[in-house]
N, C-alpha and C positions, 0 to 999 in steps of 0.2 A: 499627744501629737507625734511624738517620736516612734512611739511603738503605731502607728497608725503610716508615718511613715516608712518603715520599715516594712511592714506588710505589705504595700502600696509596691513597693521596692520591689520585692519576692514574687510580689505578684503579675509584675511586669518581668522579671527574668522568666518565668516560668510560658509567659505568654510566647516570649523569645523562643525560647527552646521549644515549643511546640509549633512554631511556625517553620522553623528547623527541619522539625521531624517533619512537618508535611511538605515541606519542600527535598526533603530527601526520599521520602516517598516517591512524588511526582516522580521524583529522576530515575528511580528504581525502573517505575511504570514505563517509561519511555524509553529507560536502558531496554529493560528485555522485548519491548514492540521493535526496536534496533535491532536487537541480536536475531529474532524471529525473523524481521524482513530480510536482513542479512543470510540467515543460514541454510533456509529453504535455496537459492540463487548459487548460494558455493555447494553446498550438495549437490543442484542438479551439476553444476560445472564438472565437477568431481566426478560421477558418473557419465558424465556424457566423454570426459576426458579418456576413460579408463575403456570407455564402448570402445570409442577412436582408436585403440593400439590391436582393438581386433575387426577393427573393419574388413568390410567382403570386398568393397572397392572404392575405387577414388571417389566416385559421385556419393557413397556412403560417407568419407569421410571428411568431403568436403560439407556434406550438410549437416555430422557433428560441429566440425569447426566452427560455420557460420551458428548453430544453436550457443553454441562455448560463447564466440561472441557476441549471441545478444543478451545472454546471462551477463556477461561481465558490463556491455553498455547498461542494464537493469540498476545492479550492483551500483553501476555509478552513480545512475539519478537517484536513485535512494540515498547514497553518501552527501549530494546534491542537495535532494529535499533535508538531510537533518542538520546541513548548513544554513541553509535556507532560513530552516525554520527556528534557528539560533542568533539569526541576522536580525537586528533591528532596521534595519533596513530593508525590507522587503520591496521586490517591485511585482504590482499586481496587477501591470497592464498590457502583460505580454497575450496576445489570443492563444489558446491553447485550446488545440482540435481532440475534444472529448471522444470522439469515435475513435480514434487515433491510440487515445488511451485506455482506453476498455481493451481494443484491439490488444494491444500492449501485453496488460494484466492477463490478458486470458489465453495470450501464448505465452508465459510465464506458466501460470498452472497447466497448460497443455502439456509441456514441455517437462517440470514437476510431477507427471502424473496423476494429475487431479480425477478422481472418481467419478465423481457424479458428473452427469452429462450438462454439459452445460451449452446454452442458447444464447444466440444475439441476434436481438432483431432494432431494427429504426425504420418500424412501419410507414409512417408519415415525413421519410427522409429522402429526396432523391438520391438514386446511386452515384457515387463518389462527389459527394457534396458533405460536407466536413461541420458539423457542428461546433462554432467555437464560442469561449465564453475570456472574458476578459479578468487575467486572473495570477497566481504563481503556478507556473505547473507541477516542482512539485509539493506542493500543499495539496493542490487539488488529486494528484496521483496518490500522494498519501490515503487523503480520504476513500476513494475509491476503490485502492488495496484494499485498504483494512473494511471496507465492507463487504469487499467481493470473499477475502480470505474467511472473515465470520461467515457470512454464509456456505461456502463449503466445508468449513469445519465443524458446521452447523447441519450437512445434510449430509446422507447414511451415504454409503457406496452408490448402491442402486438408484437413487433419489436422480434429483433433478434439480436446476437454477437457470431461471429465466433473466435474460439481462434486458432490458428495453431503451433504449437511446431515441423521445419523441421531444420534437417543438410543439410547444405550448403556445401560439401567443408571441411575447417577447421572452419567453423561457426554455430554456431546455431542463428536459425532466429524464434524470436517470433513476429506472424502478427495478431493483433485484428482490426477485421471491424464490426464495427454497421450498426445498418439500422436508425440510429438518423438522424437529418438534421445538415449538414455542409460537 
């Protein structure tokens, strides 16, 4: 019974310690998705800062500046979203205008220099009519990074990414295809 115990023992430490290690995984996981979202945004700042000290003229360096700051408003929703999404309190019933956000992301990688040519379309969307869904914005901006980001680091220079922003129904359906390999 003792040595049965004792096993029993060891065997629940060890279960510990491996839950450990995969909870310091996850955190590994999510540190470096942090630093990635982060350092793309301070680089472009960085660059865009450094343009700015040789500008040709005011109208150039006034549209660095406004780029510098909306790199740095980005920056913030992302610091935003990993509060957020650390918060057991989350509120998930604020509307948050989906085209709004795509918009967003893809003057980000505009801005970034992103390669591959990328499209947005909301076929079945009247013009300036705002798709919203009821939700965190950023959780949801989260997700949509990180799928917009795979797929262009998913497709060659020359390639191509299609965004589609369409209502379904009672849904809205966001569909990104590359021309990468997989």
């Amino acid at each position: 019974f003792n040595k049965m115990s004792r096993q029993l023992e060891q065997l629940s430490e060890k279960e510990s310690m491996m839950v450990q290690q995969q909870q310091l995984a996850e955190l590994g996981e999510v540190t470096r998705g942090i630093a990635h979202s982060l350092r793309n945004p301070l680089h472009t700042v960085g660059l865009l800062s450094e343009a700015a000290t040789h500008a040709q003229s005011s109208e150039e360096l006034q549209r660095m500046l406004s780029q510098i700051q909306q790199k740095i408003v980005m920056m913030d929703k992302s610091i935003q979203s990993l509060l957020t999404l650390s918060s057991t309190q989350v509120d998930r019933t604020h509307q948050v205008p989906l085209n709004a956000i795509i918009q967003d992301i893809l003057l980000e990688l505009s801005i970034n220099g992103s390669k591959p040519v990328i499209s947005f379309v909301m076929p079945n969307v009247k013009p300036g009519e705002n798709l919203v869904v009821a939700g965190a914005e950023s959780e949801i901006r989260s997700i949509v990074h990180a799928v917009l980001i795979n797929a262009v680091e998913a497709t060659p220079d020359s390639g191509t990414i299609d965004v589609t922003l369409t209502q379904e129904h009672e849904q809205h359906v966001i569909i990104v295809r590359d021309t990468g390999k997989g």
